[in-house]
C-alpha positions in Angstrom: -31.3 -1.3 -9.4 -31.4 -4.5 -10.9 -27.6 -6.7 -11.2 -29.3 -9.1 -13.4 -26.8 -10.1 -15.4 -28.4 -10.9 -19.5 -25.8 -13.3 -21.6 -24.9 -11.7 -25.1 -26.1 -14.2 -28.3 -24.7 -13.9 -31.8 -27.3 -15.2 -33.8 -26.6 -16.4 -37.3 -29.3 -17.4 -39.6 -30.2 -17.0 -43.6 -34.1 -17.7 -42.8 -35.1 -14.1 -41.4 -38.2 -15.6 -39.5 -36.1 -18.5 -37.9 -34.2 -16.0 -37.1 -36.1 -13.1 -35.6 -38.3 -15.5 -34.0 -35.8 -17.6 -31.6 -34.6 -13.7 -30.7 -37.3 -13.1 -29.6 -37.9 -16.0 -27.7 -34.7 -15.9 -25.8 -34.9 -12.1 -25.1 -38.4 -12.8 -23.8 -36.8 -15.1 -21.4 -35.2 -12.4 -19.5 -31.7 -14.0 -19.7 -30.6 -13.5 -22.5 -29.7 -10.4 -25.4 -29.5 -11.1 -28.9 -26.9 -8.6 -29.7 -26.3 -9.7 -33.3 -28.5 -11.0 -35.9 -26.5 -12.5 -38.9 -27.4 -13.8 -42.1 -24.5 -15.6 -43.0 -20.9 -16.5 -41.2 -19.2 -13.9 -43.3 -21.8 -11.3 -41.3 -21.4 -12.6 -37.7 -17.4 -13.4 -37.8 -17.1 -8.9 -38.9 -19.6 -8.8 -36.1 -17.3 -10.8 -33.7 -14.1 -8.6 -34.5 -16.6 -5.8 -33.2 -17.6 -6.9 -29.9 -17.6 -10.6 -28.3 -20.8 -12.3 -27.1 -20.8 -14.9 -24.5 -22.1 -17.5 -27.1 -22.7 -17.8 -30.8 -25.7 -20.0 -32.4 -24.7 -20.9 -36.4 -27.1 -22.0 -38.6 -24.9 -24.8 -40.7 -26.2 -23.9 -44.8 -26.1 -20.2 -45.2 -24.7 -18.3 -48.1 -21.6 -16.6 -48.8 -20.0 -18.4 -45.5 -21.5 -21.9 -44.1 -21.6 -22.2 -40.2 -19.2 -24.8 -40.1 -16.7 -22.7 -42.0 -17.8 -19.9 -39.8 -17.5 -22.3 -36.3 -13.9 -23.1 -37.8 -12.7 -19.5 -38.0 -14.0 -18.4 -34.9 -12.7 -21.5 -32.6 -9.0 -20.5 -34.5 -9.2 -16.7 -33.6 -11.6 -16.7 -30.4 -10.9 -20.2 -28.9 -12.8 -19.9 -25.6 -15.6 -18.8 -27.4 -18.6 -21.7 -27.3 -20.3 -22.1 -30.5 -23.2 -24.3 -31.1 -24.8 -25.2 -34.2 -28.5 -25.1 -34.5 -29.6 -27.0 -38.0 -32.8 -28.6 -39.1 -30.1 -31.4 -40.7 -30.0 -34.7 -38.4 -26.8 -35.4 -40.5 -23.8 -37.5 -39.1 -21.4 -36.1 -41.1 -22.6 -32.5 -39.9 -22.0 -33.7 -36.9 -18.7 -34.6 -37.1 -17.4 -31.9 -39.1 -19.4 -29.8 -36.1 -17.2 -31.3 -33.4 -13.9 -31.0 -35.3 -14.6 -27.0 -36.3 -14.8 -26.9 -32.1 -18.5 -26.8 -31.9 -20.1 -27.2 -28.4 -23.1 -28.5 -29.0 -25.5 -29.8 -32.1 -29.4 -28.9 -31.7 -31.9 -29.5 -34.3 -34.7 -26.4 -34.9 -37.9 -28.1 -33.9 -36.4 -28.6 -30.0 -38.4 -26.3 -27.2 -36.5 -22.9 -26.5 -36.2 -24.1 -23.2 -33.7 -27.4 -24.8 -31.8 -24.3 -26.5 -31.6 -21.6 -23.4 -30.4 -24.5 -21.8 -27.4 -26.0 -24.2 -26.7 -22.4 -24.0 -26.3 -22.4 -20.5 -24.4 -25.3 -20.8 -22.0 -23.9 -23.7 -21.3 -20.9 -21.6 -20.1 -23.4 -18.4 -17.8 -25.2 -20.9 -20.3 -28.6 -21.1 -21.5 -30.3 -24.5 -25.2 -30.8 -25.7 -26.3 -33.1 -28.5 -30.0 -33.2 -29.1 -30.5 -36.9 -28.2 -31.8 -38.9 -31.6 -28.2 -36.9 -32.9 -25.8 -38.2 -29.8 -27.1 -41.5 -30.7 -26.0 -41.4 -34.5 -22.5 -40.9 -33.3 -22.9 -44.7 -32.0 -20.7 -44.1 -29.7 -20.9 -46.6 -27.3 -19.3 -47.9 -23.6 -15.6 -48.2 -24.7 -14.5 -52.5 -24.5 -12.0 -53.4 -21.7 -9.8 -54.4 -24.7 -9.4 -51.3 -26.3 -5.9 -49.9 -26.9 -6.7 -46.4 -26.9 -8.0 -46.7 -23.1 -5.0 -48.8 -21.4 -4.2 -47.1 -18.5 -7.5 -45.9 -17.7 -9.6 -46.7 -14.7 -12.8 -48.2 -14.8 -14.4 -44.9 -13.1 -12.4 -42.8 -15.4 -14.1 -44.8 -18.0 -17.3 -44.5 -17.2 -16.7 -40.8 -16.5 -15.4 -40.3 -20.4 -18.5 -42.1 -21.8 -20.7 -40.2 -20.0 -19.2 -37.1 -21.0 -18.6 -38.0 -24.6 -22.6 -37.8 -24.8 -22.3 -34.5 -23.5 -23.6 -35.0 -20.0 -22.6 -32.2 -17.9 -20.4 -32.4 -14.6 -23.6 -32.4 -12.7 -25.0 -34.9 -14.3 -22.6 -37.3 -14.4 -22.3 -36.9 -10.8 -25.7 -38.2 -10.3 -25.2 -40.9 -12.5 -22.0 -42.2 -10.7 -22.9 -41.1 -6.9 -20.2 -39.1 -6.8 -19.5 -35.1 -5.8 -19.1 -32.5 -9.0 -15.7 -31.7 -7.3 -14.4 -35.5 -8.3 -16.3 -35.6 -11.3 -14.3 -32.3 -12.1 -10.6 -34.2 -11.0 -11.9 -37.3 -13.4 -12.3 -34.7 -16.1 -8.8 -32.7 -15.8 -7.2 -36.6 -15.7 -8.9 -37.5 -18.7 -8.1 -34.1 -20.6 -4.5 -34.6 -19.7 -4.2 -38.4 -20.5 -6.0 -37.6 -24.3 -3.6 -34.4 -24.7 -7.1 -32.5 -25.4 -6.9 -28.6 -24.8 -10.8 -29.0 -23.5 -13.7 -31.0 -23.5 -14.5 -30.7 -27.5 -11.0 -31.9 -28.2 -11.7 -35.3 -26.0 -14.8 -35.9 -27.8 -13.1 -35.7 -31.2 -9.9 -37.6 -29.8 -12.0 -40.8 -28.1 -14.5 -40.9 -31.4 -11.4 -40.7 -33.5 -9.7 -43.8 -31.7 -12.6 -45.4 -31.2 -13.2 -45.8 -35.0 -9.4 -46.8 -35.6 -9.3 -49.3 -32.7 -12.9 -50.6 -34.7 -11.5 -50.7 -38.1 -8.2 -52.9 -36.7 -10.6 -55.6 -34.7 -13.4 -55.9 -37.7 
């Protein structure tokens, strides 16, 4: 008998062939179950007091509740929960407001399944993933040796926070920097405990948040 083990997806959605479709496209994959289908937040967060899934895909405009309402609520109950928002809205502030409700990643609709199987992988192993045209919007760039915010850092830990702040994964940055996963991993648990962030979402939201304050007192 089979042990395969398939990962649970709440999927929330107002357009019923968006909706149906990427089900089926992730169930055909093997790995994965679509155990909910959603039309709206209000929908998937009575679904969620039900049964948990592994991961939960919100649609940002729906009616009656919004996804990013929806993504707020559930990272307040269900904190360990990944969430990522899949939109066909390459919007800054979406994006924003997507990282502050605790979102772990920000996808736009016309990416492959295979870029949305795999920021669900990524959700589920507590990594980031920004479709690339949006990571860029968030202009977020190598932080200056003169910032404020970042005295007391090391130049690895540094590069280690940029790189992570465009949600590259603890693999990834590894290859990037010629270092192991296990001192990527160290880097990480410093740089969580020097931003007083709870988890990876929180240090994204902290460093953009300084970044832009540090930016508005040296223009």
């Amino acid at each position: 008998m089979s042990t395969h083990r398939k990962y649970r997806i709440l999927l929330a959605d107002d357009d019923e062939l968006v909706r149906d479709g990427l089900a089926m496209v992730l169930e055909q994959s093997g790995d994965y179950t679509v155990s909910v289908r959603a039309r709206n937040g209000a929908e998937a967060l009575q679904a969620l007091s039900d049964d948990l899934p592994d991961v939960v895909l919100l649609d940002i405009r729906m009616p009656d509740m919004d996804g990013l309402t929806c993504c707020r609520a559930i990272h307040a109950e269900y904190p360990n929960l990944p969430v990522l928002m899949l939109t066909t809205f390459a919007d800054d502030e979406y994006l924003r407001d997507a990282l502050a409700a605790g979102a772990r990643g920000y996808l736009l609709k016309h990416q492959s399944a295979e870029a949305v199987m795999f920021a669900i992988r990524n959700a589920i192993s507590g990594n980031m993933t920004f479709e690339p045209g949006i990571a860029r919007s968030l202009d977020v760039q190598p932080a200056d040796t003169g910032s404020a915010f970042l005295d007391g850092l090391s130049g690895r830990e540094t590069d280690v926070l940029y790189r992570l702040v465009q949600g590259r994964s603890n693999r990834e940055i590894a290859d990037e920097l010629y270092l192991s996963e296990g001192t990527v991993r160290n880097y990480v648990s410093s740089l969580l405990q020097f931003a007083g962030a709870r988890d990876r979402t929180q240090l994204v939201i902290w460093y953009y948040q300084k970044g832009e304050t540090n930016n508005e007192r040296t223009d």
